[in-house]
Chimera marker file (.cmm) of the C-alpha trace (Angstrom):
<marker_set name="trace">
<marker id="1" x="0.000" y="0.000" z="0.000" r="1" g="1" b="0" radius="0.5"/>
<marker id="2" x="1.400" y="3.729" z="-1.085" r="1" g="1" b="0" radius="0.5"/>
<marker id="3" x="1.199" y="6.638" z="1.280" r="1" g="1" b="0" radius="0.5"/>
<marker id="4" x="-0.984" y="9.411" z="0.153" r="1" g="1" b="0" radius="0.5"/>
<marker id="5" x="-0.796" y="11.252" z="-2.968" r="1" g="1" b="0" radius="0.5"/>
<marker id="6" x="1.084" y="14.498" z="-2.505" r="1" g="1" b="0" radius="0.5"/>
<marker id="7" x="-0.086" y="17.533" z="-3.536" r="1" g="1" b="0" radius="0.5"/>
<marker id="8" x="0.514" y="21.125" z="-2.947" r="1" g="1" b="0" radius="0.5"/>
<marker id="9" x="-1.335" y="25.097" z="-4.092" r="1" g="1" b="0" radius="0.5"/>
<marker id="10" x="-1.649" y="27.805" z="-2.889" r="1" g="1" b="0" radius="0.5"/>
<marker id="11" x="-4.273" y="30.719" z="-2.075" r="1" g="1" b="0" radius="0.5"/>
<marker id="12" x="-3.107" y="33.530" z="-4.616" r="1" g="1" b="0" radius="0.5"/>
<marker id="13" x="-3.686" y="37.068" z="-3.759" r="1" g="1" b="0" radius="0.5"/>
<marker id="14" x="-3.539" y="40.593" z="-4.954" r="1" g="1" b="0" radius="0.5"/>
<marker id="15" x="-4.235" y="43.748" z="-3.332" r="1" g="1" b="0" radius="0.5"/>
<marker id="16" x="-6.080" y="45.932" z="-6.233" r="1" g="1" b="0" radius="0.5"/>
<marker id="17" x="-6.481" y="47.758" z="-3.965" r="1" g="1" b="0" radius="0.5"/>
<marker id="18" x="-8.902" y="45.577" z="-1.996" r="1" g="1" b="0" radius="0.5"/>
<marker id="19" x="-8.066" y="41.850" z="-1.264" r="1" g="1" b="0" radius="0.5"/>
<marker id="20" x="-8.858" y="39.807" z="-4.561" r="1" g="1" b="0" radius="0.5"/>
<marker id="21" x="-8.111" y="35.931" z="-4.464" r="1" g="1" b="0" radius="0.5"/>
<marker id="22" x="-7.612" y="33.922" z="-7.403" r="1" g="1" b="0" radius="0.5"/>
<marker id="23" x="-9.404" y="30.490" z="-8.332" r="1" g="1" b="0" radius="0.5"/>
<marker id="24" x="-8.603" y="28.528" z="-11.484" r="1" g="1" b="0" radius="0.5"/>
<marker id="25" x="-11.330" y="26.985" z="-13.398" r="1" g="1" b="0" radius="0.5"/>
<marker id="26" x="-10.255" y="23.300" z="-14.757" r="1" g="1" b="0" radius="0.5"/>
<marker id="27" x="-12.435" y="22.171" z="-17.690" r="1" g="1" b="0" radius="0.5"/>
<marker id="28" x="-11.964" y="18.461" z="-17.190" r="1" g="1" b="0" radius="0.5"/>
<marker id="29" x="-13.567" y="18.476" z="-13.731" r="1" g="1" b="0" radius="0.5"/>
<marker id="30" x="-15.350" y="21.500" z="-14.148" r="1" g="1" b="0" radius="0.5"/>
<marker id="31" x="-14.620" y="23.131" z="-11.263" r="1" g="1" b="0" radius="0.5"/>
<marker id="32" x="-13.267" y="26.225" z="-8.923" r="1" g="1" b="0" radius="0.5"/>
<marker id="33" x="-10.654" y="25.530" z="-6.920" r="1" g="1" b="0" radius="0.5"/>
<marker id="34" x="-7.192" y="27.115" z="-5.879" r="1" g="1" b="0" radius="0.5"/>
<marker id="35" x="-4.047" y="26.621" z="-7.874" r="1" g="1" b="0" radius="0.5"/>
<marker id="36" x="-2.373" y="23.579" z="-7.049" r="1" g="1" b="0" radius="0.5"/>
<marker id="37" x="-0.917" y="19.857" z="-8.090" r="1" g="1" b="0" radius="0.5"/>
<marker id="38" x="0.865" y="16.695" z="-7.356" r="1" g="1" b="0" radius="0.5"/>
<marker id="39" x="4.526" y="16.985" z="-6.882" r="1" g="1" b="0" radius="0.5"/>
<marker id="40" x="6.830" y="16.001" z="-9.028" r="1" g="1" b="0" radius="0.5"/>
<marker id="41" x="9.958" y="13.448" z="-7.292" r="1" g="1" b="0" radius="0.5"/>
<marker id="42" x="12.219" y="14.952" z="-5.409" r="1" g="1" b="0" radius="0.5"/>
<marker id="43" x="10.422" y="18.575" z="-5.047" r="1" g="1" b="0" radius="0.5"/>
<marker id="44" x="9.371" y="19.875" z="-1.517" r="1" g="1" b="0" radius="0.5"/>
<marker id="45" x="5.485" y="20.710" z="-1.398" r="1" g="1" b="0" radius="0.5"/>
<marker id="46" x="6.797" y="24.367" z="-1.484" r="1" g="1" b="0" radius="0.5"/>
<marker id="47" x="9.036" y="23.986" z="-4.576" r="1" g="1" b="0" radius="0.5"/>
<marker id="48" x="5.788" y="22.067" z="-6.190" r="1" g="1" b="0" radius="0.5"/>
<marker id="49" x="3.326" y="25.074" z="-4.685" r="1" g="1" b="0" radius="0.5"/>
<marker id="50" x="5.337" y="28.127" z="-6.498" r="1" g="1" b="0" radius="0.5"/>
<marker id="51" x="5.767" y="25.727" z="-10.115" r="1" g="1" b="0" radius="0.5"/>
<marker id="52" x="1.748" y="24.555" z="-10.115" r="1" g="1" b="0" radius="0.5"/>
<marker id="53" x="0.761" y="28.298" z="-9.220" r="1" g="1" b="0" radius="0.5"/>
<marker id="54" x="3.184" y="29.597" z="-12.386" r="1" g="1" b="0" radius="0.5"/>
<marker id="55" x="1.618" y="27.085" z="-14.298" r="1" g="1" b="0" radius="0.5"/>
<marker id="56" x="-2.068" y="27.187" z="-13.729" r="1" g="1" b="0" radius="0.5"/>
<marker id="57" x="-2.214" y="30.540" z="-13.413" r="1" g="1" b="0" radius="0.5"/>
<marker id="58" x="1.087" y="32.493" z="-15.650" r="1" g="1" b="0" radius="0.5"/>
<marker id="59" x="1.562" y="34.512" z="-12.080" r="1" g="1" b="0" radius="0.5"/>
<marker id="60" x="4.768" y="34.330" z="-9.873" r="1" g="1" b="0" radius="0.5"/>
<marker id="61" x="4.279" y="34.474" z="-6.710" r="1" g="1" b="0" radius="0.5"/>
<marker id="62" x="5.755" y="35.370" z="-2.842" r="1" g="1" b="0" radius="0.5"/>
<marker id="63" x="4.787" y="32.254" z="-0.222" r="1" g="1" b="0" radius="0.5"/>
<marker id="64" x="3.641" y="33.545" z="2.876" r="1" g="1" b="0" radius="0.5"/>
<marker id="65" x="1.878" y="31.896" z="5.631" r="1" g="1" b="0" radius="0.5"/>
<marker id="66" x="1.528" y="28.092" z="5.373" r="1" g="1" b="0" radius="0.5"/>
<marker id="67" x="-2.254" y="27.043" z="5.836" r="1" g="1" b="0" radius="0.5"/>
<marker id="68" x="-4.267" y="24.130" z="6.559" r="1" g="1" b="0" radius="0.5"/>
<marker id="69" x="-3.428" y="20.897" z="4.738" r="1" g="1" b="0" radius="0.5"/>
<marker id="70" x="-6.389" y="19.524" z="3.191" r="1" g="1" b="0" radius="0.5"/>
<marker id="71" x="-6.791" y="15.972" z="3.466" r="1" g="1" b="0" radius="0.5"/>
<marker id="72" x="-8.983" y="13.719" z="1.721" r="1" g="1" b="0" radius="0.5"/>
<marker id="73" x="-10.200" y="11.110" z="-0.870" r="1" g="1" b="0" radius="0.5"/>
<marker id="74" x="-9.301" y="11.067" z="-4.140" r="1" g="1" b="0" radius="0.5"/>
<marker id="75" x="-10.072" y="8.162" z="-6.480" r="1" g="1" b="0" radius="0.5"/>
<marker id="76" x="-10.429" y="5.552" z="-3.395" r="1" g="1" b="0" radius="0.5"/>
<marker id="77" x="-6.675" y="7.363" z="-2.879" r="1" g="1" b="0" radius="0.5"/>
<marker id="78" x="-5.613" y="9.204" z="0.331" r="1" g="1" b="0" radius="0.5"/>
<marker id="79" x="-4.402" y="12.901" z="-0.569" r="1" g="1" b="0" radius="0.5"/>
<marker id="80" x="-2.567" y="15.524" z="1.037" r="1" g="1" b="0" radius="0.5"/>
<marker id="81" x="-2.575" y="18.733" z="-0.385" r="1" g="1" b="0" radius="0.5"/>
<marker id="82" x="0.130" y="21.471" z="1.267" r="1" g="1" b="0" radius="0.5"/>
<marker id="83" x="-1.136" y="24.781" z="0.880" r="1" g="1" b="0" radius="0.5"/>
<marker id="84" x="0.912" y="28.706" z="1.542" r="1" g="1" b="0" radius="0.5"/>
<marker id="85" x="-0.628" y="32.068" z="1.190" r="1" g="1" b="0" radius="0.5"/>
<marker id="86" x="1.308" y="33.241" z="-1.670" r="1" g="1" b="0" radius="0.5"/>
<marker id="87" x="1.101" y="36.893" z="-3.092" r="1" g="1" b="0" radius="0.5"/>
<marker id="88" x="1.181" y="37.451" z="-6.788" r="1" g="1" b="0" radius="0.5"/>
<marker id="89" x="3.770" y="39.491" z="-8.167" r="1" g="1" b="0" radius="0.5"/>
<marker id="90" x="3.740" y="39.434" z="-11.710" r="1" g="1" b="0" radius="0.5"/>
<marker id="91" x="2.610" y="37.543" z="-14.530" r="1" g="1" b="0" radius="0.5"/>
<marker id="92" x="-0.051" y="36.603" z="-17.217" r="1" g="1" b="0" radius="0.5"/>
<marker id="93" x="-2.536" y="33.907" z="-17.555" r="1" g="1" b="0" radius="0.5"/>
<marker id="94" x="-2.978" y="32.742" z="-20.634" r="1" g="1" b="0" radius="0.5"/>
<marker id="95" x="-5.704" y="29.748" z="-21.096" r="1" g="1" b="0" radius="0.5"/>
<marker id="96" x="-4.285" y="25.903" z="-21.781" r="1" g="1" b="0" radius="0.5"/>
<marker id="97" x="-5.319" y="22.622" z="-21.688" r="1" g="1" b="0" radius="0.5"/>
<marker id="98" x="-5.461" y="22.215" z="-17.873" r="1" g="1" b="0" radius="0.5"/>
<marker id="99" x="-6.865" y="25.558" z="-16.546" r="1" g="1" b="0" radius="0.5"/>
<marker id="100" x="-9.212" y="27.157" z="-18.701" r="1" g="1" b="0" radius="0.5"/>
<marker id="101" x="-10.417" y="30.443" z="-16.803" r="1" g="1" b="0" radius="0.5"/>
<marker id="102" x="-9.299" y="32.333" z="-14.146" r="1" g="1" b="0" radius="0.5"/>
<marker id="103" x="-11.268" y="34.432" z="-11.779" r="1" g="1" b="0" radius="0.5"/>
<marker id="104" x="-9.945" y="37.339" z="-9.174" r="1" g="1" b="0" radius="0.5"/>
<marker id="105" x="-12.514" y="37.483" z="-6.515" r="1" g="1" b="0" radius="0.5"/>
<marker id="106" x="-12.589" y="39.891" z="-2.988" r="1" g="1" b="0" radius="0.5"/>
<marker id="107" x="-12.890" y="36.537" z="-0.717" r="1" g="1" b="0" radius="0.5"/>
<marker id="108" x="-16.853" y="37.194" z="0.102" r="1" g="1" b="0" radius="0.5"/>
<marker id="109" x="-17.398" y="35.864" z="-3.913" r="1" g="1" b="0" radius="0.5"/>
<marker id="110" x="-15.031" y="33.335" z="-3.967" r="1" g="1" b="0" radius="0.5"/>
<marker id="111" x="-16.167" y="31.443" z="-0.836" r="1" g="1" b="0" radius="0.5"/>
<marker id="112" x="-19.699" y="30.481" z="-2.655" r="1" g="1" b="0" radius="0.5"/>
<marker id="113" x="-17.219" y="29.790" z="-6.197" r="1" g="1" b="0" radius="0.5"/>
<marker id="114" x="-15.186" y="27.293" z="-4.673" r="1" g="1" b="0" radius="0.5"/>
<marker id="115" x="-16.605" y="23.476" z="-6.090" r="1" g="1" b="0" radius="0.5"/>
<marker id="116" x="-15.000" y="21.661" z="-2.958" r="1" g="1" b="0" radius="0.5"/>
<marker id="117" x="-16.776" y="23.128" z="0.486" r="1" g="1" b="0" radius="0.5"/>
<marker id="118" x="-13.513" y="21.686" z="1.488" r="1" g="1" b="0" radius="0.5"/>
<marker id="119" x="-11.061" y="23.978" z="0.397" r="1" g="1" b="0" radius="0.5"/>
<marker id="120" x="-12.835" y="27.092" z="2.394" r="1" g="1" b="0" radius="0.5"/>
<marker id="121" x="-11.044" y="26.090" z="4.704" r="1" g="1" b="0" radius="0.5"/>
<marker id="122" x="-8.271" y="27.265" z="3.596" r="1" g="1" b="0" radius="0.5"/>
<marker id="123" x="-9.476" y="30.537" z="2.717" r="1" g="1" b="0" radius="0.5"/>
<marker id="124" x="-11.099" y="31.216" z="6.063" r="1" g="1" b="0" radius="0.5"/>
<marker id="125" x="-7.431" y="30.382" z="7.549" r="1" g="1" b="0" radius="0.5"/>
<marker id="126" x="-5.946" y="33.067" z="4.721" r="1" g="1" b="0" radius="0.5"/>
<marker id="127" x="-8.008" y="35.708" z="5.725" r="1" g="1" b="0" radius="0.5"/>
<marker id="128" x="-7.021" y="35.139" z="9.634" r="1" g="1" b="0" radius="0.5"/>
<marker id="129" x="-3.515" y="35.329" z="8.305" r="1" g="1" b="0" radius="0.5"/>
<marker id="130" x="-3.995" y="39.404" z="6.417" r="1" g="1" b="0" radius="0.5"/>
<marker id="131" x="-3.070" y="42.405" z="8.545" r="1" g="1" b="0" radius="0.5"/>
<marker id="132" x="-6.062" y="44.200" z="8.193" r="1" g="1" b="0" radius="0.5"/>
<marker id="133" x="-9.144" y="43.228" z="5.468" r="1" g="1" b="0" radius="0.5"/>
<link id1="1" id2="2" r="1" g="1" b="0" radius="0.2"/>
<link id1="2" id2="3" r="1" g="1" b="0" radius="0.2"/>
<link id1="3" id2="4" r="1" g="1" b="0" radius="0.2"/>
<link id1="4" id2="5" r="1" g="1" b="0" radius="0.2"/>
<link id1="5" id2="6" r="1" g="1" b="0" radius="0.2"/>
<link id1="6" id2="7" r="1" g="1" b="0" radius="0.2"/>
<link id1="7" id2="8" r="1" g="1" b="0" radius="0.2"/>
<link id1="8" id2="9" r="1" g="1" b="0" radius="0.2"/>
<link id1="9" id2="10" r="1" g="1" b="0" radius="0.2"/>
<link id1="10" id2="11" r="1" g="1" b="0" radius="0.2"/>
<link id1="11" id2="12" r="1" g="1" b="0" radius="0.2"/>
<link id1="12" id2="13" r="1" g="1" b="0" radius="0.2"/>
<link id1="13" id2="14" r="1" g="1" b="0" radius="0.2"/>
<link id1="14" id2="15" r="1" g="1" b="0" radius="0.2"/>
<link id1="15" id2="16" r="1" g="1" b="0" radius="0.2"/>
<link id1="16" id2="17" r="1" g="1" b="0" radius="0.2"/>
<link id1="17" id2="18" r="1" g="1" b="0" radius="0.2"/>
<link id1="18" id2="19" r="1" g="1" b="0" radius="0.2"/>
<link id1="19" id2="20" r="1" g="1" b="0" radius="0.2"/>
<link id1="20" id2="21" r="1" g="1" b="0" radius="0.2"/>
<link id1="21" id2="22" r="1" g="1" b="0" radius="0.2"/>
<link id1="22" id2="23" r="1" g="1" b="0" radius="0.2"/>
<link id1="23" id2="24" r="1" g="1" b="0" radius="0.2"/>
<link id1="24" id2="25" r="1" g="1" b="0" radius="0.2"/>
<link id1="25" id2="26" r="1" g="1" b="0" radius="0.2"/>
<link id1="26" id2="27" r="1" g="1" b="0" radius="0.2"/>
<link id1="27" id2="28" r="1" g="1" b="0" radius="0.2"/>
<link id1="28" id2="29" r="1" g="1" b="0" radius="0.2"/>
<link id1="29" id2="30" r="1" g="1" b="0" radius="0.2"/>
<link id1="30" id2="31" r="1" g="1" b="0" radius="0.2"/>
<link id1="31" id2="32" r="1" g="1" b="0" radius="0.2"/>
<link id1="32" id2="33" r="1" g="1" b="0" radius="0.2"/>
<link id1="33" id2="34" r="1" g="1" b="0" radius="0.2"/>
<link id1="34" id2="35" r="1" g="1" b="0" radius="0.2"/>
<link id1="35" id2="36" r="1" g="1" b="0" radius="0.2"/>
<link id1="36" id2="37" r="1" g="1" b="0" radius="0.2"/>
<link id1="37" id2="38" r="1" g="1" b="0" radius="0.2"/>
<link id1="38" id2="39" r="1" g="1" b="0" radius="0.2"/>
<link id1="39" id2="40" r="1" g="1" b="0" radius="0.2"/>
<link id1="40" id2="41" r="1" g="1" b="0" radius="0.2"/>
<link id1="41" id2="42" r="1" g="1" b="0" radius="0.2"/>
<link id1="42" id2="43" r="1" g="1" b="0" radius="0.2"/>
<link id1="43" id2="44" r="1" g="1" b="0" radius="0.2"/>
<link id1="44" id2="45" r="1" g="1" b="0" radius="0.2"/>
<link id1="45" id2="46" r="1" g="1" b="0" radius="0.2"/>
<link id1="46" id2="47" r="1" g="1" b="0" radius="0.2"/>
<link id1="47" id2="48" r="1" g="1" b="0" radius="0.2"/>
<link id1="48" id2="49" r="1" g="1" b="0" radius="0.2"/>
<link id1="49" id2="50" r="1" g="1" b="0" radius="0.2"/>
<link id1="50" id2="51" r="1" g="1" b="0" radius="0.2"/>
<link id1="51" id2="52" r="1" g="1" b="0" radius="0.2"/>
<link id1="52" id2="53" r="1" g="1" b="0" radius="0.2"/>
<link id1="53" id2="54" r="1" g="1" b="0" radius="0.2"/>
<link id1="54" id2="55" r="1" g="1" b="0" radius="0.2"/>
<link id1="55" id2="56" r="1" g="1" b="0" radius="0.2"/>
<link id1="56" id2="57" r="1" g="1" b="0" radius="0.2"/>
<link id1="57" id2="58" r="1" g="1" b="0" radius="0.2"/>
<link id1="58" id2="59" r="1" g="1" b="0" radius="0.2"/>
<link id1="59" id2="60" r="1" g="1" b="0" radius="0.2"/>
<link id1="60" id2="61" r="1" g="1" b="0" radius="0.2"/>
<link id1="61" id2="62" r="1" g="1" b="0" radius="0.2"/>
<link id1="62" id2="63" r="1" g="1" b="0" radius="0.2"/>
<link id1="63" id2="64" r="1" g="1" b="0" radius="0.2"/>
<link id1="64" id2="65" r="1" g="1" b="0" radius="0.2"/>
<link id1="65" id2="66" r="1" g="1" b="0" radius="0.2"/>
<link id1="66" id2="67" r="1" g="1" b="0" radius="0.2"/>
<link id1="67" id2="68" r="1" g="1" b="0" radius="0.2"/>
<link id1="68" id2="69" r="1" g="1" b="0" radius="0.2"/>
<link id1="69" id2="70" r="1" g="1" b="0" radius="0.2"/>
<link id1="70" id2="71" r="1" g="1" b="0" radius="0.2"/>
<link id1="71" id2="72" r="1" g="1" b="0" radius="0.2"/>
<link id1="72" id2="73" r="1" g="1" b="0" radius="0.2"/>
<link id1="73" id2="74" r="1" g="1" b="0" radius="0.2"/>
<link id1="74" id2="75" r="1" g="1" b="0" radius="0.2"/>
<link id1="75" id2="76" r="1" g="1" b="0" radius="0.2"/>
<link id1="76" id2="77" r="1" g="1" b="0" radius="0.2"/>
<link id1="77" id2="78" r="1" g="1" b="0" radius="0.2"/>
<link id1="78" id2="79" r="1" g="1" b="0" radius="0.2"/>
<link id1="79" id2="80" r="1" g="1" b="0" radius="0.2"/>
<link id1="80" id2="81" r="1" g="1" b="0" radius="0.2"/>
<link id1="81" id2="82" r="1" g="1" b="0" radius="0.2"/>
<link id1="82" id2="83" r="1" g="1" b="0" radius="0.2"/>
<link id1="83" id2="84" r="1" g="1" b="0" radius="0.2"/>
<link id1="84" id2="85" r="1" g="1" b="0" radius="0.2"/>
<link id1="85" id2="86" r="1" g="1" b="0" radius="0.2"/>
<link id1="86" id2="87" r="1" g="1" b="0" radius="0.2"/>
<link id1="87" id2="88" r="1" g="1" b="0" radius="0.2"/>
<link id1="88" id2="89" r="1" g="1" b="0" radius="0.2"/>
<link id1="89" id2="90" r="1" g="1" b="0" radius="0.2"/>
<link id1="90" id2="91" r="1" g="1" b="0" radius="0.2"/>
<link id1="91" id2="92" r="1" g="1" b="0" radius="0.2"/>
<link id1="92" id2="93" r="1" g="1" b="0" radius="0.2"/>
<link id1="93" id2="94" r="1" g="1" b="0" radius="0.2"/>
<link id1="94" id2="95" r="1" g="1" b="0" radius="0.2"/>
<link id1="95" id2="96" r="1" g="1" b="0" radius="0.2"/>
<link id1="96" id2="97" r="1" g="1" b="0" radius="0.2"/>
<link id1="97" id2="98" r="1" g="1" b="0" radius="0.2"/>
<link id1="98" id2="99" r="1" g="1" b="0" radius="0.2"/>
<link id1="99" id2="100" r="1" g="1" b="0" radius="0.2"/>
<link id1="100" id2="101" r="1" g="1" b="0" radius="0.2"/>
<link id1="101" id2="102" r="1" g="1" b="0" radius="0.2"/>
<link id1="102" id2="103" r="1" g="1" b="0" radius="0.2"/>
<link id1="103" id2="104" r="1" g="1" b="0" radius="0.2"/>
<link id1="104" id2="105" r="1" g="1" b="0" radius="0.2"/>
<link id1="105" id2="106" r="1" g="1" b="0" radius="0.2"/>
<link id1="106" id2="107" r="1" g="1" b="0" radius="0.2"/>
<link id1="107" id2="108" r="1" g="1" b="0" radius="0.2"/>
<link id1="108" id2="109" r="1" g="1" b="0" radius="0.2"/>
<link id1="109" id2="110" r="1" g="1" b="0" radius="0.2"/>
<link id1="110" id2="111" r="1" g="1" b="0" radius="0.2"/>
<link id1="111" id2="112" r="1" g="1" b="0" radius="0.2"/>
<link id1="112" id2="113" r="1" g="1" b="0" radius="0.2"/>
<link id1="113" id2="114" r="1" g="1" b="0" radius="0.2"/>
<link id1="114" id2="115" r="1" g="1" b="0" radius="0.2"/>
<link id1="115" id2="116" r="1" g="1" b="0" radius="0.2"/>
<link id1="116" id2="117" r="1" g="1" b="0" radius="0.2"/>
<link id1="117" id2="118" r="1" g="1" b="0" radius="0.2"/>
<link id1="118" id2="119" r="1" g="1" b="0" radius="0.2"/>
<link id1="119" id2="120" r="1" g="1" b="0" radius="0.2"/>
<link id1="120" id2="121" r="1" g="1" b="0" radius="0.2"/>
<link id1="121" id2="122" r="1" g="1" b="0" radius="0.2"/>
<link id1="122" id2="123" r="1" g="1" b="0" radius="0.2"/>
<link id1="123" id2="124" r="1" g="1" b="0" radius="0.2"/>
<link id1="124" id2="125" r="1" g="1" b="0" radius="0.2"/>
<link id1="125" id2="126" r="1" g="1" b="0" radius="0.2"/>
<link id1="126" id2="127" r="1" g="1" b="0" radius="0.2"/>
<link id1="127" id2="128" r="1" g="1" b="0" radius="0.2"/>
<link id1="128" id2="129" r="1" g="1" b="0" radius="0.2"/>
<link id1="129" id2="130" r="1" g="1" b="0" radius="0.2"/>
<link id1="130" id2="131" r="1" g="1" b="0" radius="0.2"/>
<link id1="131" id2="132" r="1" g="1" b="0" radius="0.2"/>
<link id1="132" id2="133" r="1" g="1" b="0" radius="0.2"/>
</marker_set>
């Protein structure tokens, strides 16, 4: 029996100049959920957090504060998904294969966005994590 699969995102932000998060729409499950992916062998979950958020999303970032794991079932599979606060710096998306939209949202309109009621736990643990919102 394998351990979980391993898996690491992050909540992107910007400050525009209110709080705006960003979600990633992924056409072959349909659904809104925070940049992230499986790591590849031999990267640390933080390595694999900054790649999948340059990937899904064309946006470097800064990692901040770590937040919750989320843990759960995919598949029959256990998974473990690592997640940071990371701010955006600079970037573009541009739509591919995997990620087809991409929505920045102040954190009130992403909560109800987010397909997995899951993964608001990370948010809520985001927003504890902001000087002032």
């Amino acid at each position: 029996m394998s351990g979980p699969v391993l898996a690491a995102g992050c909540v992107l932000w910007r400050r525009t100049p209110h709080i705006e998060v960003c979600l990633v729409h992924r056409p072959r499950y349909d659904d809104w959920s925070f940049p992230k992916g499986k790591l590849k062998r031999g990267e640390t979950a933080l390595e694999g957090a900054v790649r999948e958020v340059l990937e899904e999303t064309g946006h470097h970032c800064v990692p901040g504060a770590v937040l919750p794991t989320a843990r759960y079932l995919t598949d029959g599979r256990p998974k473990e998904v690592s997640y940071w606060a990371a701010e955006a710096t600079h970037g573009t998306f541009v739509p591919n294969a995997e990620v087809d939209r991409l929505a920045w949202l102040p954190p009130s309109a992403a909560r109800p966005r987010l397909s997995r009621p899951g993964d608001r736990v990370q948010l809520d643990a985001f927003l504890t994590t902001l000087p002032h919102h």
